[in-house]
C-alpha positions as CSV (number, residue, x, y, z in Angstrom):
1,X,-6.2,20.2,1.2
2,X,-4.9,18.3,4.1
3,X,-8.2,17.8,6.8
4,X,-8.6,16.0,10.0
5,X,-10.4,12.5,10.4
6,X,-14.2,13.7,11.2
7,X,-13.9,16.3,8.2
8,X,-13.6,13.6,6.3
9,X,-16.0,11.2,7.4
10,X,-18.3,14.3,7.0
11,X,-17.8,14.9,3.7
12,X,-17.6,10.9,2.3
13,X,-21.5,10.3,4.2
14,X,-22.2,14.3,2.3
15,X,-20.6,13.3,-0.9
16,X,-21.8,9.2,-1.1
17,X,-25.4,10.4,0.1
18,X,-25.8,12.7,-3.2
19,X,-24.3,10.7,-5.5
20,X,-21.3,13.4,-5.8
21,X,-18.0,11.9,-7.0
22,X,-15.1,11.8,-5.6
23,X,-11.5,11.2,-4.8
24,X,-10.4,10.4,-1.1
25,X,-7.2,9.5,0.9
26,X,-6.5,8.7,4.4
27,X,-2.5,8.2,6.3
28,X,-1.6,4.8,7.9
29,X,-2.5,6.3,11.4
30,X,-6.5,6.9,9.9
31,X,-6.0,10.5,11.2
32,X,-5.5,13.0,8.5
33,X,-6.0,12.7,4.8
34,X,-7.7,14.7,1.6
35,X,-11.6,14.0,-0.2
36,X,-11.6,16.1,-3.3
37,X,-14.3,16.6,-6.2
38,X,-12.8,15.8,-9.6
39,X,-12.7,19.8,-10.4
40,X,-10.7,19.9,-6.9
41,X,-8.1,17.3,-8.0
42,X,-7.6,18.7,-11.5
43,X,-6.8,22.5,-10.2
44,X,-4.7,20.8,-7.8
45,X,-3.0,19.0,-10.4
46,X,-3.6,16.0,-8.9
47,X,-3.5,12.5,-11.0
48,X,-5.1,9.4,-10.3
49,X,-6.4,6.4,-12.1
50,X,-8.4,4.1,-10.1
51,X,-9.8,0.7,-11.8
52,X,-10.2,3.0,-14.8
53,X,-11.5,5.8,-13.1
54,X,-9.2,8.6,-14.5
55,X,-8.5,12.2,-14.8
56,X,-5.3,11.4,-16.9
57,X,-6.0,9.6,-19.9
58,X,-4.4,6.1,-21.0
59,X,-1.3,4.4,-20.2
60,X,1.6,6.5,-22.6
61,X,4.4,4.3,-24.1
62,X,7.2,6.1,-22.0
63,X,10.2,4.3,-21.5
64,X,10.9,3.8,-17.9
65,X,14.8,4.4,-16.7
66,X,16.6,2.0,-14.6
67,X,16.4,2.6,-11.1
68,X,19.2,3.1,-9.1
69,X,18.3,1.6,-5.7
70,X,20.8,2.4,-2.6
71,X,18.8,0.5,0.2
72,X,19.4,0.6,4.2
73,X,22.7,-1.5,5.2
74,X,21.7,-4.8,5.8
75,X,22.6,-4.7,9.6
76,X,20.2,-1.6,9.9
77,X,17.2,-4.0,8.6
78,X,18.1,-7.1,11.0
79,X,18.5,-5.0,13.7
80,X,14.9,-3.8,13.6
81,X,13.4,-7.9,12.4
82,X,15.4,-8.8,15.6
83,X,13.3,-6.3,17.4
84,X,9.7,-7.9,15.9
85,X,11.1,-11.5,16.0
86,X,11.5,-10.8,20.0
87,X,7.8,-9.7,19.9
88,X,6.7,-12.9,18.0
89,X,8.2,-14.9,20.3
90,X,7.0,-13.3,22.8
91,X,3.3,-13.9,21.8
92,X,2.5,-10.3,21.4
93,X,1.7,-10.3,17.9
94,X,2.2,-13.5,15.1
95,X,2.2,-11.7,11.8
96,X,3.6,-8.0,10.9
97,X,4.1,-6.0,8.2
98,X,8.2,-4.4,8.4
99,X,8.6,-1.5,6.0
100,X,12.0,0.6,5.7
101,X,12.6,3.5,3.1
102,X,15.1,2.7,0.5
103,X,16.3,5.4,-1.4
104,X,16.4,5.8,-5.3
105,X,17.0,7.9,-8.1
106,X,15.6,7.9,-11.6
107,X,15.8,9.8,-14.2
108,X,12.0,10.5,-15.2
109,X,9.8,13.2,-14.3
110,X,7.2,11.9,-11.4
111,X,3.8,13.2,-13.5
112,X,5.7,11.3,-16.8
113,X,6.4,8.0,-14.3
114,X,2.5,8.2,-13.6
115,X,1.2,8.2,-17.0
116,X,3.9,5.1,-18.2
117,X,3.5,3.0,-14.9
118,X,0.3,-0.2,-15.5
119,X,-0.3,-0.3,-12.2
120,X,-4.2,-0.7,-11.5
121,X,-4.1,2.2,-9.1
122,X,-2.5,5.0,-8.9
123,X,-2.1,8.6,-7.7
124,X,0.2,11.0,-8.1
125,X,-0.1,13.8,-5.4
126,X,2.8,16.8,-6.6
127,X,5.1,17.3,-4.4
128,X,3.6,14.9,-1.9
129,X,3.6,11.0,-3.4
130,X,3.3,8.8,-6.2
131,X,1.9,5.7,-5.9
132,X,1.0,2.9,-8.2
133,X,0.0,0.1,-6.1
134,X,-1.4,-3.6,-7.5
135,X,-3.4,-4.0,-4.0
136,X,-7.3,-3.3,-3.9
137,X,-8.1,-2.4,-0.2
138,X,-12.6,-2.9,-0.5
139,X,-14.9,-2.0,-3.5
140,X,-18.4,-1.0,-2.8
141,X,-20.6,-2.5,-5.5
142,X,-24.5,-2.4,-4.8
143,X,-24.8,-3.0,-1.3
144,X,-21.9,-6.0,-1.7
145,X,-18.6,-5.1,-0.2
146,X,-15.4,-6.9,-1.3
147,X,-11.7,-7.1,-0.3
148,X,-8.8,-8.3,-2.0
149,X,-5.9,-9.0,0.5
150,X,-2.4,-9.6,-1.3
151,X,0.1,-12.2,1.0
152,X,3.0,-14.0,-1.4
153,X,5.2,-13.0,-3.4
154,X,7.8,-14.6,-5.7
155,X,10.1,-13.7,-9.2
156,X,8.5,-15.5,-12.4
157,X,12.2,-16.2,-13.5
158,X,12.4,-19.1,-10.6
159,X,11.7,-22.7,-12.2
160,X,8.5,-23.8,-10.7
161,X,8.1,-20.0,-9.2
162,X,4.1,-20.6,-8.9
163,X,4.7,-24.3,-7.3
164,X,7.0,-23.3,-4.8
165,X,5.0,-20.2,-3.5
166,X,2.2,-22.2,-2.8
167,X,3.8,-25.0,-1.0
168,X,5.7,-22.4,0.8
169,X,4.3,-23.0,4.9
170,X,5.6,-19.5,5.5
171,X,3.8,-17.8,2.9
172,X,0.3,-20.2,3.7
173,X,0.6,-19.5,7.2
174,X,1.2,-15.5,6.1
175,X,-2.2,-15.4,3.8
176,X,-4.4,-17.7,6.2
177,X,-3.7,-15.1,8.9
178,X,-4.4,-11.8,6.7
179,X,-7.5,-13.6,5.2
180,X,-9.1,-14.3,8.7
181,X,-8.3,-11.1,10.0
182,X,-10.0,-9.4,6.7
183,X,-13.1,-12.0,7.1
184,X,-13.2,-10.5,10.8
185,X,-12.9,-6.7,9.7
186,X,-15.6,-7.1,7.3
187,X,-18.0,-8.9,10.2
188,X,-17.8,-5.4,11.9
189,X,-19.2,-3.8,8.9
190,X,-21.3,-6.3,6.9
191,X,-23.2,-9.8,7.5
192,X,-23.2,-12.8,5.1
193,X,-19.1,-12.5,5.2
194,X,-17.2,-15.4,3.5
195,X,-14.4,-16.3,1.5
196,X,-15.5,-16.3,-2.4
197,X,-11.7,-16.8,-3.9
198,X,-8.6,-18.5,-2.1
199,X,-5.2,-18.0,-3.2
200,X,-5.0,-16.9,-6.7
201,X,-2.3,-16.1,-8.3
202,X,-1.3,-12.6,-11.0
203,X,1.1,-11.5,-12.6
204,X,2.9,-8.4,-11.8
205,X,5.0,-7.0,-14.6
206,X,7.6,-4.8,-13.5
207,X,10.8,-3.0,-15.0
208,X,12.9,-4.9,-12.6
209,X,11.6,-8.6,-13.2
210,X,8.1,-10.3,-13.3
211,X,6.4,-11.3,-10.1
212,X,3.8,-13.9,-9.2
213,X,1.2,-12.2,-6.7
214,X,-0.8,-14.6,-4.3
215,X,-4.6,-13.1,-3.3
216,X,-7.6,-14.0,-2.0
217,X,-11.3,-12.5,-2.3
218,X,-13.4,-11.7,0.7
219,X,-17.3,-10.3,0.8
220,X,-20.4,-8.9,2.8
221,X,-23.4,-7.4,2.5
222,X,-23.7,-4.2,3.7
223,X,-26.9,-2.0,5.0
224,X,-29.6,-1.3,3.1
225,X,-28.7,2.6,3.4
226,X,-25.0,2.5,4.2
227,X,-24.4,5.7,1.9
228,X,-25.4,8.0,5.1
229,X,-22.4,5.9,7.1
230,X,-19.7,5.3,4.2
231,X,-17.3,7.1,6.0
232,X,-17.5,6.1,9.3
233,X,-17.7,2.2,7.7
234,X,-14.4,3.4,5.8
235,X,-12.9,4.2,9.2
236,X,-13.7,1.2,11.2
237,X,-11.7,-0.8,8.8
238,X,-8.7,0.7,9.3
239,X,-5.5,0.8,9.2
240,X,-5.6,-2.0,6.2
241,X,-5.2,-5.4,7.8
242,X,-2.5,-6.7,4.6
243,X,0.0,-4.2,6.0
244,X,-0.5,-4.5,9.2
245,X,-0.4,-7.4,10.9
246,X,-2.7,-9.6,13.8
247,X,-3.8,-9.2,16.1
248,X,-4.4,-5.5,14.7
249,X,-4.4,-3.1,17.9
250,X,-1.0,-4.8,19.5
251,X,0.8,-5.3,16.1
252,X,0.6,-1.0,15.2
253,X,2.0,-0.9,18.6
254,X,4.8,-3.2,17.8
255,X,5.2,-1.3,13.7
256,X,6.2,2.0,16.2
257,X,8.2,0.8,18.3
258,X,10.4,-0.9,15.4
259,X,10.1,1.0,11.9
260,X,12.7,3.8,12.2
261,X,10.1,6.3,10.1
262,X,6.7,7.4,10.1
263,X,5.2,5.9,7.7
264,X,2.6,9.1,6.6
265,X,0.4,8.2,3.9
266,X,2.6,4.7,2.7
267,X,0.0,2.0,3.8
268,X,-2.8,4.1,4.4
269,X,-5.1,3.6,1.6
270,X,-7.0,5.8,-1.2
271,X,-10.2,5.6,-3.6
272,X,-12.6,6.9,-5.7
273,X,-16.5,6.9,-6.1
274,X,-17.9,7.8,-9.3
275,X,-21.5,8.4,-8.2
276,X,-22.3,4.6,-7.8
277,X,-19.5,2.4,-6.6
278,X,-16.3,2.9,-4.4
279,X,-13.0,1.5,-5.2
280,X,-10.4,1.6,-3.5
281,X,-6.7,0.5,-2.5
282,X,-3.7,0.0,0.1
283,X,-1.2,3.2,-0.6
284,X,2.1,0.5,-1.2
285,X,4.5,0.7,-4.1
286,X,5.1,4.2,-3.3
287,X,7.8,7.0,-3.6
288,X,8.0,9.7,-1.5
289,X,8.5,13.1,-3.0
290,X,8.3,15.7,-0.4
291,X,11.8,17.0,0.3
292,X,10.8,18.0,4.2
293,X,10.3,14.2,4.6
294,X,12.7,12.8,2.8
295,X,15.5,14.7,4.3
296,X,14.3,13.8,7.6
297,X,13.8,10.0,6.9
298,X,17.6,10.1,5.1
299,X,19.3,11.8,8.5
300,X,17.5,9.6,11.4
301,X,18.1,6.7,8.9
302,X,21.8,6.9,7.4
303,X,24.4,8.2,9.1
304,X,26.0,11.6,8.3
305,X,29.1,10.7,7.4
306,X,28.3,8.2,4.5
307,X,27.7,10.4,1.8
308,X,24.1,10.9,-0.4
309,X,23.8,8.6,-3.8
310,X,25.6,10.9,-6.7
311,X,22.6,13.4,-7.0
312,X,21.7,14.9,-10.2
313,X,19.8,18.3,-9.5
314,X,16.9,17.6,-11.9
315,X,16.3,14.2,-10.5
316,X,16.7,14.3,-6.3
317,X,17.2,11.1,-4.4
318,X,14.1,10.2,-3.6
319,X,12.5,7.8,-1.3
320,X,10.5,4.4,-2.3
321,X,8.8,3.1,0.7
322,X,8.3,-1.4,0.8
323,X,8.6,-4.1,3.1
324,X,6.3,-7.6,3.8
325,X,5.0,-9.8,6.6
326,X,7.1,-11.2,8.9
327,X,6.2,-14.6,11.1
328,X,8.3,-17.2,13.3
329,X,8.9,-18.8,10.4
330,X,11.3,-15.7,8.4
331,X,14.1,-15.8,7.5
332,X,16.4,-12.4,7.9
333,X,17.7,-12.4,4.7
334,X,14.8,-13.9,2.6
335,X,12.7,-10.5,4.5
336,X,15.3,-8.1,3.2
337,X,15.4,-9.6,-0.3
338,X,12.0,-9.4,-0.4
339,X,11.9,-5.6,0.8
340,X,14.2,-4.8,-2.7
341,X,12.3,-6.3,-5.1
342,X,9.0,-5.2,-4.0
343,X,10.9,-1.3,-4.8
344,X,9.9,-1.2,-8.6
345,X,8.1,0.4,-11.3
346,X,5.0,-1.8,-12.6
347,X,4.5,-1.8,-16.5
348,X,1.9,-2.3,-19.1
């Protein structure tokens, strides 16, 4: 299932070319991932719904458990944003994304957490990942390609919540950066580039608590026969510019040297075309459920002698993967809140 990166540039240019659907994802490193037809995924058991492209039928009225989060110590986090604050001082990068693993347990079957989770895209790999992400990544309509970066977030419960995250010169300086550094990615793929929506807000309905979600819209026109170079197109976009940082190249450099995992297929991204039209999106919001990994991540991460969450054999401690941009302007603390209560289930 599992191929390298020119097997799969091969087979999106086969697959777009003759109007063959298909499912496709790719790791944060853009060097291994998985393109499968729809009677691939099914045999696989693999789930996905992708801006209503589906292979699992409508959202199910399941009731979603309470998670019980038991996230990295506090000093763990700070010690790794002192580590990128050095670097932004330094001048060798000015925005980047810092993820750390928290982990969870839940008392609902990952297949059953799929079909009850809103989220506009998801994928459930078993055994691998689940993911139900609220981030678009580019959509291929016609010969028009979009992207939807996602910078800013804040709880709906905070009195003038909206208000405050727009004023906020962190989270300005944070989407400006991400939406020039899309505008620029795009330019390498497509002409006639521009902004077409700036700083909208959604809302993000969770079964922790409500969040307001700041995005902007970005477009080009691509080649008259792109289809024969999807792939490779695909490619030079990557990794996704939201969860990475700018200036791109330097700032991966900097996510290595910091981030005390590998981050695998968490911020890589993943899609579908149905024939016609690609859509896509960033792999966030997403819970790690190979046990090979997880027990790795959990001994470099925690040390031995603190003991594992209470584990119920049925449900495993599992890992849910988050984090957000980090400038000169963060603040320590307000970064690690932020990491927790991105680590949620979204609703209907």
């Amino acid at each position: 299932m599992i191929i390298r990166k020119a097997e799969i540039i091969e087979k999106i240019n086969s697959y777009t070319s003759r109007e063959i659907p298909f499912l496709y994802a790719i790791d944060f490193d853009a060097n291994k991932g998985f393109v499968l037809t729809q009677e691939e995924a099914l045999r696989l058991g693999v789930l996905y719904n992708i801006d209503g492209n589906s292979n699992a039928g409508p959202v199910e009225n399941i009731q979603v458990p309470e998670i019980q989060v038991h996230p990295v110590e506090f000093a763990v986090y700070r010690n790794a944003f002192d580590k990128v604050m050095s670097h932004l001082k330094r001048g060798d990068t000015y925005l980047i994304n810092l993820t750390f693993p928290t982990r969870i347990m839940i008392h609902i079957d990952p297949a059953e957490l799929f079909r009850a989770s809103g989220a506009p895209y998801k994928l459930y790999v078993p055994g691998q990942f689940l993911v139900f992400s609220p981030e678009p990544f580019v959509r291929v309509t016609g010969n028009r390609i979009y992207s939807n970066p996602m910078k800013g977030t804040i709880q709906t419960s905070i009195p003038g919540a909206r208000e405050i995250l727009l004023a906020d010169q962190k989270e300005l300086f944070e989407h400006n950066t991400i939406v020039d550094l899309i505008r620029n990615d795009l330019s390498m793929v497509s002409t006639d580039v521009r902004v077409t929506r700036f700083r909208y807000l959604e809302l993000i309905k969770t079964n922790r608590e409500d969040l307001w979600q700041m995005s902007s819209e970005i477009c080009g026109t691509l080649s008259e026969y792109y289809r024969r170079h999807l792939g490779d197109i695909i490619f030079r976009l990557l990794p996704a510019g939201s969860v990475t940082g700018a200036p791109k190249e330097k700032t991966v450099q900097v996510i290595r040297e910091s981030e005390v995992f590998q981050r695998g297929f968490y911020t890589g991204i993943f899609g579908f075309f149905n024939g016609m039209e690609l859509c896509s999106a960033v792999t966030i919001r997403y819970l790690e459920l190979n046990r090979t990994k997880i027990d790795k991540i959990q001994k470099a991460i925690w040390p031995e002698e603190n003991k594992s969450p209470d584990n119920d054999p049925r449900y495993p401690v599992l890992i849910y993967k988050s984090g957000g941009g980090i400038t000169a302007l963060s603040n320590v603390e307000n970064e690690y809140d932020e990491m927790l209560k991105k680590v949620y289930v979204p609703l209907i």
